[in-house]
C-alpha positions in Angstrom: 0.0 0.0 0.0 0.9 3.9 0.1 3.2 5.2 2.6 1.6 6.1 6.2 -2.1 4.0 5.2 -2.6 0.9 7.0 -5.0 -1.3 5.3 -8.0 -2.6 7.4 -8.2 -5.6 8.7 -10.3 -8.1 6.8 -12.4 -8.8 10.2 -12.9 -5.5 10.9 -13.8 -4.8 7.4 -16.7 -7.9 7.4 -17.9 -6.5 11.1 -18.1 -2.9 9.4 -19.8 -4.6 6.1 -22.2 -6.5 8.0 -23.4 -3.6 11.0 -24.2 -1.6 7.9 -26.6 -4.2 6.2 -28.0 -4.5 9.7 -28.5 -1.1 9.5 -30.2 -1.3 5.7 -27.8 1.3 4.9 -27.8 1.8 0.9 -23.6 2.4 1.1 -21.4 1.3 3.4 -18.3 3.3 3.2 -15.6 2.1 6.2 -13.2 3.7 7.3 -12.5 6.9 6.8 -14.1 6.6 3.7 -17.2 8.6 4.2 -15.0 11.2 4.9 -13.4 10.9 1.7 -17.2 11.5 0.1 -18.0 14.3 1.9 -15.0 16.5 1.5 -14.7 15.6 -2.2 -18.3 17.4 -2.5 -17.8 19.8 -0.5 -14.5 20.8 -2.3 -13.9 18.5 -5.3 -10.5 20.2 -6.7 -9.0 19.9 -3.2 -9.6 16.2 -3.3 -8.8 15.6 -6.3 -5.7 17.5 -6.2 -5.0 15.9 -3.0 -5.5 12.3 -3.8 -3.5 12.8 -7.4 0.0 13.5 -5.3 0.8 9.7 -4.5 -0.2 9.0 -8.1 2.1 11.7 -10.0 4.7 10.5 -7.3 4.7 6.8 -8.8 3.8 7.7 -12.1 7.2 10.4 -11.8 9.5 7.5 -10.0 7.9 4.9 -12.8 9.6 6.8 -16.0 12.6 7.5 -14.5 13.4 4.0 -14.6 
């Protein structure tokens, strides 16, 4: 994975997954996920710019090779 993200476990990630059917919830976004979503409407650029850094990074590191 990236730098500094820890993936989730897969127990967790079934526990999250199946609270949220419980719940009859139409998404089920874990972890910080739904976060993600509402900052990325509230200011889409930001985001976007944001979450295009670690990609430019390995794209960058990629053709220098």
């Amino acid at each position: 994975m990236f730098k500094g993200i820890a993936a989730m476990d897969a127990g967790e990630m079934v526990r999250y997954a199946i609270k949220g059917l419980k719940q009859d919830r139409f998404e089920i976004l874990p972890g910080f996920r739904s976060t993600l979503k509402f900052v990325s409407r509230v200011a889409p650029q930001f985001m976007l710019n944001l979450l295009s850094k670690p990609v430019v990074k390995m794209l960058t590191q990629t053709k220098g090779n």
